[in-house]
PAKOLGU-128085 format. One record per residue (C-alpha): residue number from 1; x, y, z. Coordinates in nm, 3 decimals. Layout:
<sites>
+-----+---------+---------+---------+
|  nr |       x |       y |       z |
+-----+---------+---------+---------+
| NUM |       X |       Y |       Z |
...
+-----+---------+---------+---------+
</sites>
This chain:
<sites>
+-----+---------+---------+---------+
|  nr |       x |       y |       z |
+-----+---------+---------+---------+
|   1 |   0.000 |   0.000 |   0.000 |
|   2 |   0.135 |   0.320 |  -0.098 |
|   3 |   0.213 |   0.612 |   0.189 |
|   4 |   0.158 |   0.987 |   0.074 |
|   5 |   0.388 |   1.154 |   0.275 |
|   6 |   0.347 |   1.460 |   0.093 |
|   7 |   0.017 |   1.541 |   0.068 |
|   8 |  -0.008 |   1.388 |   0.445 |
|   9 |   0.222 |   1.639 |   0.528 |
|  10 |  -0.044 |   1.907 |   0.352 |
|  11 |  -0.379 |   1.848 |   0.550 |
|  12 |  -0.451 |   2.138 |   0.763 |
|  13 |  -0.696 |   2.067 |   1.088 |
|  14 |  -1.050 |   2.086 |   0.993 |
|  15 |  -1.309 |   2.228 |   1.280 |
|  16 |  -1.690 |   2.257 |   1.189 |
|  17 |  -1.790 |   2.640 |   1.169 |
|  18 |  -1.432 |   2.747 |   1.059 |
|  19 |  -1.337 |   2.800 |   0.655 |
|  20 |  -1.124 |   2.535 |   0.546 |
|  21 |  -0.785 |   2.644 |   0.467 |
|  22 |  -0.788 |   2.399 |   0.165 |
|  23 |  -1.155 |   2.411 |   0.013 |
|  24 |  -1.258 |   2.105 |  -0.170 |
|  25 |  -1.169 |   2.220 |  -0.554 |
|  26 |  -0.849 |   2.247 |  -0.402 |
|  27 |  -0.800 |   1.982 |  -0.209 |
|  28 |  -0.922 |   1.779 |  -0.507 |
|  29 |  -0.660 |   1.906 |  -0.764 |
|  30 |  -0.403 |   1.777 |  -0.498 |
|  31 |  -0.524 |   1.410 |  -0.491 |
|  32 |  -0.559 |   1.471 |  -0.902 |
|  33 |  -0.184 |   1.583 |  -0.865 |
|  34 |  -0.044 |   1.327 |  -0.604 |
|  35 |  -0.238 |   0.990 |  -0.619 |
|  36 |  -0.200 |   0.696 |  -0.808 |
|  37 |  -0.451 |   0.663 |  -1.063 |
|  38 |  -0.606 |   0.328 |  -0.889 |
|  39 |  -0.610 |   0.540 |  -0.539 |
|  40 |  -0.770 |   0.851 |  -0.721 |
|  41 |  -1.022 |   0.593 |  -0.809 |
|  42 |  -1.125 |   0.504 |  -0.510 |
|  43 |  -1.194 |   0.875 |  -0.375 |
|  44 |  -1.446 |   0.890 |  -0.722 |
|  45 |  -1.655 |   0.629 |  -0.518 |
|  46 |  -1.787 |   0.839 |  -0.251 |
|  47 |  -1.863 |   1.131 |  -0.453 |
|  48 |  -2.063 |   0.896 |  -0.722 |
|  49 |  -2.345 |   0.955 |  -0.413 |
|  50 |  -2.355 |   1.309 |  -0.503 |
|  51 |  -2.339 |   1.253 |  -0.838 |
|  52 |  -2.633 |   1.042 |  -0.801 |
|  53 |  -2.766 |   1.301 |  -0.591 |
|  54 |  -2.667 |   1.543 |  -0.881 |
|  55 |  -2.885 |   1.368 |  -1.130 |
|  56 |  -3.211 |   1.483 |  -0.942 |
|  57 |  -3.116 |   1.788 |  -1.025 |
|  58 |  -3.079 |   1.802 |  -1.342 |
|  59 |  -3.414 |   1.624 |  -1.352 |
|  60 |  -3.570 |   1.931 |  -1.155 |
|  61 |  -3.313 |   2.194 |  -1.302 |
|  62 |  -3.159 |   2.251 |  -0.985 |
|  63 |  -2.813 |   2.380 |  -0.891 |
|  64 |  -2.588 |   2.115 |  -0.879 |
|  65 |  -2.359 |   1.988 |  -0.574 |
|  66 |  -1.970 |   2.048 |  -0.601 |
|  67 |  -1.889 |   1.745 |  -0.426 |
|  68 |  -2.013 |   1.557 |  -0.754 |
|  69 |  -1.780 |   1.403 |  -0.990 |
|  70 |  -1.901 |   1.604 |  -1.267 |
|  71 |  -2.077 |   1.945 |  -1.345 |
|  72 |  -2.393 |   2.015 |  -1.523 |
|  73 |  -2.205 |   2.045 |  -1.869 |
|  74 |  -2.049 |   1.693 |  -1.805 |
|  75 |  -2.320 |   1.530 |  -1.668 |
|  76 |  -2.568 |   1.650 |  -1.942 |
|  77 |  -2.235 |   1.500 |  -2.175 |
|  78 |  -2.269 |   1.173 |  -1.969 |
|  79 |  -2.597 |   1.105 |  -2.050 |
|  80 |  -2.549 |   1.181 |  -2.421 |
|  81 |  -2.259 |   0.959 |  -2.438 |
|  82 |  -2.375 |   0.685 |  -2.145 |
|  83 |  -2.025 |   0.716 |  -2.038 |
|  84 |  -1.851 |   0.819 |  -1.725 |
|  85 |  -2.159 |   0.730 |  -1.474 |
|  86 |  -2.210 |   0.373 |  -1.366 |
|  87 |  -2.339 |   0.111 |  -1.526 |
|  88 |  -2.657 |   0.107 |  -1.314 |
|  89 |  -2.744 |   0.416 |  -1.369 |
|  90 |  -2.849 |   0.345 |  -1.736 |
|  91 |  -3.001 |   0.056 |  -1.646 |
|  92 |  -3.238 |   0.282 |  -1.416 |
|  93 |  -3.267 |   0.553 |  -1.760 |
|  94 |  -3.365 |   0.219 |  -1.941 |
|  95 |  -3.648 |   0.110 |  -1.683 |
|  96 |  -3.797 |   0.436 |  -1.667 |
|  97 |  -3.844 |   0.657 |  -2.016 |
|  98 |  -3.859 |   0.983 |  -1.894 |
|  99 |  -3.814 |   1.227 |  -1.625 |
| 100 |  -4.158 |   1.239 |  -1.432 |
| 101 |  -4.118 |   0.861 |  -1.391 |
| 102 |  -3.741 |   0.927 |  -1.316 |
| 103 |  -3.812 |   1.116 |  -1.013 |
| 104 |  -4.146 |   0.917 |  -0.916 |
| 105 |  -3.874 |   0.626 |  -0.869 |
| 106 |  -3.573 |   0.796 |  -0.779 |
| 107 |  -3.532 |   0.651 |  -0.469 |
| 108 |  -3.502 |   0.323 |  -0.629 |
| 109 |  -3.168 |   0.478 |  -0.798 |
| 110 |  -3.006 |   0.569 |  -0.412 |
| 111 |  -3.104 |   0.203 |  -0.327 |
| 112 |  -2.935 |   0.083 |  -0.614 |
| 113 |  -2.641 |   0.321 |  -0.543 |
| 114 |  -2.538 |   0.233 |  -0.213 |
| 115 |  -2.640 |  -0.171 |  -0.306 |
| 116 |  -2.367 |  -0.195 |  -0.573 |
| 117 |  -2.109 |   0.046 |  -0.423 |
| 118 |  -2.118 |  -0.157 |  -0.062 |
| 119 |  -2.095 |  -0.456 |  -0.260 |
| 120 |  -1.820 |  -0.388 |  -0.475 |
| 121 |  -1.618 |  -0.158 |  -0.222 |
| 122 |  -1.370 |  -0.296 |   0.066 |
| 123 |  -1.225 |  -0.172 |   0.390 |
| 124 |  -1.274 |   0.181 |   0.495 |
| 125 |  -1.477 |   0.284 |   0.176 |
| 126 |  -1.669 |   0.003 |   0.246 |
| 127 |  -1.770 |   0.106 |   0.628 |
| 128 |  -1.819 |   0.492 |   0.536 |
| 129 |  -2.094 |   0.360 |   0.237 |
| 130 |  -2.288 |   0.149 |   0.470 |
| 131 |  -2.225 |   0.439 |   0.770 |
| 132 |  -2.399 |   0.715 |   0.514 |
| 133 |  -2.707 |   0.451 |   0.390 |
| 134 |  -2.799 |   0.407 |   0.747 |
| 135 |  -2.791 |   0.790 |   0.806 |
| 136 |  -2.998 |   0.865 |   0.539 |
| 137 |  -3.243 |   0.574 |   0.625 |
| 138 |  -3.250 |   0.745 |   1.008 |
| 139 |  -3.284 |   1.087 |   0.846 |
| 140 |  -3.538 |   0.975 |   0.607 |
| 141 |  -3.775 |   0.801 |   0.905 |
| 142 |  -3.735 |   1.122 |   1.096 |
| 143 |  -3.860 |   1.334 |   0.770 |
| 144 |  -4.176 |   1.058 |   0.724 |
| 145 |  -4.289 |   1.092 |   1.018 |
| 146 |  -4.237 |   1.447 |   1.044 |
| 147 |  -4.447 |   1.491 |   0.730 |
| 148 |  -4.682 |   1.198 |   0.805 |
| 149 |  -4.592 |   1.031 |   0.515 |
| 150 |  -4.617 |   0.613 |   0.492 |
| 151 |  -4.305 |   0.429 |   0.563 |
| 152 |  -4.362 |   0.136 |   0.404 |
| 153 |  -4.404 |   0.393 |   0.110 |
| 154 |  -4.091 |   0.589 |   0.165 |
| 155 |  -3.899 |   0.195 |   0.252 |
| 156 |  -4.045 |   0.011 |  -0.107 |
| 157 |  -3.698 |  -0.044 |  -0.249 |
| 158 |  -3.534 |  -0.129 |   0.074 |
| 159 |  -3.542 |  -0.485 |   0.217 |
| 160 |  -3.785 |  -0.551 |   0.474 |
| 161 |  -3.645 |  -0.810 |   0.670 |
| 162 |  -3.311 |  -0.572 |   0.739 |
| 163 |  -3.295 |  -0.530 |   1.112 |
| 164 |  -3.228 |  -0.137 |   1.043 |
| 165 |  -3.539 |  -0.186 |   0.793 |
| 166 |  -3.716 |  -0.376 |   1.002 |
| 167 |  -3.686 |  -0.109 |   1.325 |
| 168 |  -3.788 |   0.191 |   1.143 |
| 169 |  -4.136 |   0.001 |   0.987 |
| 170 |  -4.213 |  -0.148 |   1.316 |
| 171 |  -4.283 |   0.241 |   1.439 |
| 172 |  -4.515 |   0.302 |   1.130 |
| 173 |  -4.832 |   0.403 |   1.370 |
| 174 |  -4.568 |   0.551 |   1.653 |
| 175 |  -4.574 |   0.919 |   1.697 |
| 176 |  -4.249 |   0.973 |   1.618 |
| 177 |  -3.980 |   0.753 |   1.519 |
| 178 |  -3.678 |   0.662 |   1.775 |
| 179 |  -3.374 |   0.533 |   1.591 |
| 180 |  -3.147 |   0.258 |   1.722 |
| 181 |  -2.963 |   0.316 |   2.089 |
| 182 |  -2.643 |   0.432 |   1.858 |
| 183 |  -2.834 |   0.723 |   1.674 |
| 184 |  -2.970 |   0.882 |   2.049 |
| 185 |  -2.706 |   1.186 |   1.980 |
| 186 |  -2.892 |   1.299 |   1.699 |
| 187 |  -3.233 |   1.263 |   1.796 |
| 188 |  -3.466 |   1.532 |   1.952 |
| 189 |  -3.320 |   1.810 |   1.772 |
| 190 |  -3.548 |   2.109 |   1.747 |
| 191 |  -3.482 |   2.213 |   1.360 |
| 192 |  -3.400 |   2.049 |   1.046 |
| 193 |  -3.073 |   2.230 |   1.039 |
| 194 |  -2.973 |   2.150 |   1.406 |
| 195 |  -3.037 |   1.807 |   1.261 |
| 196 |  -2.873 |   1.844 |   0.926 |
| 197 |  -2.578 |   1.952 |   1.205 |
| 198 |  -2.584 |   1.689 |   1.410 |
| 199 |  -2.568 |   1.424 |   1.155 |
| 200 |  -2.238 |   1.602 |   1.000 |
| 201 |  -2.092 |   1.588 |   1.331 |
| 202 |  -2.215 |   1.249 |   1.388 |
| 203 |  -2.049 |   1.142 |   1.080 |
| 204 |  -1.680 |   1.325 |   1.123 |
| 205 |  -1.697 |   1.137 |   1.452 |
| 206 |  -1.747 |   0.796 |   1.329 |
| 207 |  -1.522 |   0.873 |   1.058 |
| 208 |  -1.236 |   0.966 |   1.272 |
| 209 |  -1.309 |   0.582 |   1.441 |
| 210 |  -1.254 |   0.424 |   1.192 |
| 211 |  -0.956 |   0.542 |   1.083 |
| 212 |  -0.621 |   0.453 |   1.219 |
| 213 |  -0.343 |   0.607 |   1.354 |
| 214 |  -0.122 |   0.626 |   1.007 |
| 215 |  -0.159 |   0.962 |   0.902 |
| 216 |  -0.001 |   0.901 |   0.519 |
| 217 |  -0.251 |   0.592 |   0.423 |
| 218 |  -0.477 |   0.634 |   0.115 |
| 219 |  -0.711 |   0.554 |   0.355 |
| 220 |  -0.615 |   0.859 |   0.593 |
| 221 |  -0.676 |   1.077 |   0.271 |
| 222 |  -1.003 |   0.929 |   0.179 |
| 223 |  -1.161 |   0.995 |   0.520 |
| 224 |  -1.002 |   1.360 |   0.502 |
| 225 |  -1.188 |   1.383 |   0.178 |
| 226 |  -1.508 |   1.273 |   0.339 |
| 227 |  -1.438 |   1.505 |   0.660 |
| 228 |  -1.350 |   1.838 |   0.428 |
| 229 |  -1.708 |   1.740 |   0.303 |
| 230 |  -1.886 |   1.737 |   0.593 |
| 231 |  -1.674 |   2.085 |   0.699 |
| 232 |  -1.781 |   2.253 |   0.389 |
| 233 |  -2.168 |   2.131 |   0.408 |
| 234 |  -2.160 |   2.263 |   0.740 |
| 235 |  -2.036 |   2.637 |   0.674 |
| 236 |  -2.336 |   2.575 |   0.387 |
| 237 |  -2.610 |   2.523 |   0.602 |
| 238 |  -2.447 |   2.803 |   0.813 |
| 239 |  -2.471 |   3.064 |   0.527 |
| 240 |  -2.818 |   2.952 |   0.423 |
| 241 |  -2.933 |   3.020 |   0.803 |
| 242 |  -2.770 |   3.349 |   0.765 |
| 243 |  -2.998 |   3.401 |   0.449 |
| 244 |  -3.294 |   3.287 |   0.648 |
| 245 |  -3.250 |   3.516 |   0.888 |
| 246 |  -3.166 |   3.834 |   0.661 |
| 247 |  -3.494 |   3.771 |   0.445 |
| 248 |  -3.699 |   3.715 |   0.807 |
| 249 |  -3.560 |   4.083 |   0.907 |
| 250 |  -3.689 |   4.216 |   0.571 |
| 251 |  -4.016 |   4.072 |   0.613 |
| 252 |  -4.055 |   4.191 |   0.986 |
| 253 |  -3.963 |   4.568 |   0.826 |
| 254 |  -4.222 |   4.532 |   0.504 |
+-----+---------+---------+---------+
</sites>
């Protein structure tokens, strides 16, 4: 396994509510740079989710996520060409004909996403995939029954017999959902975004777990990848608060 003492050498500390001092464009063009082309491979895997994610988007003309693999020129390209997105992907174009059945099914595609990628990744990759699916699961019960929307509904493309599965559909007539004993840090959060938060935390926490003490692995540099994420999606949801609360003040004054 190769050690990248240089760009080890390169990662400043990252702390939630700060500006990184190497934003992710950045910190991107130095893996680009640096990295092997099988390691630079491997940090395309985790940002397939937002290209994924990206592809609703571009359904509903909507700006696009940086963290994706490829912009709203390339993706558009991608589609064209049925080149540089997964294989699965077109499979899921094939199955459904056009973009009003696209997005009636789309969370069939983030089934299918984190299904193959799990599969087919090892090791740390591996444990940060199935880490995020059973965020988004948590996040998504919390949102159902928020919205009092049906869970067995929201959970058709998941697998029912999945103890995770399994936990959130046997609260379908509860009040309110209560995730698994290891999720109690994020629940009872009074906001979305103090949610949104505490999931981001939640993850650079874990993330930092499962990650050893070697500082120069590709491993190391893929969860710093992951963790400048989380940093950056953070000062986000900062600045949108910040917009919330500018266009409240101009409403209070019309």
């Amino acid at each position: 396994m190769t050690n990248y003492y240089f760009v080890g050498t390169l990662l400043p500390e990252l702390h939630f509510g700060q500006k990184p001092e190497l934003g992710f464009r950045a910190f991107n063009q130095l893996l680009k740079d640096n990295l092997s082309l099988s390691d630079y491979a491997k940090t395309r895997i985790f940002r397939n989710l937002y290209d994924i994610l990206n592809l609703r988007a571009y359904w509903t003309e909507e700006p696009f996520d940086i963290m994706g693999n490829l912009n709203s020129t390339e993706m558009e390209e991608a589609l064209v060409t049925r080149s540089e997105l997964p294989p699965y992907v077109f499979e899921f174009l094939d199955k459904y004909e056009n973009d009003e059945e696209r997005l009636r099914h789309y969370p069939e595609l983030l089934a299918i996403f984190f299904r193959k990628e799990i599969d087919e990744s090892s090791g740390f990759m591996k444990a940060c995939l199935k880490m995020e699916r059973e965020l988004r699961l948590v996040l998504l019960a919390f949102r159902a029954k928020k919205l009092g929307r049906d869970l067995y509904k929201e959970l058709q493309y998941e697998d029912p017999e999945e103890d995770l599965i399994a936990q959130i559909l046997a609260q379908k007539d509860a009040p309110q959902y209560e995730p698994p004993e290891r999720y109690a840090e994020i629940e009872n959060q009074d906001s979305p975004l103090n949610l949104q938060k505490a999931l981001l935390e939640y993850r650079f926490q874990k993330i930092e777990e499962l990650l050893g003490l070697d500082m120069f692995s590709i491993d190391r540099i893929l969860g710093y990848l992951i963790e400048l994420m989380m940093v950056e999606k953070w000062q986000h949801l900062d600045e949108q608060k910040g917009h919330e609360i500018i266009e409240s003040m101009f409403k209070d004054k019309s």
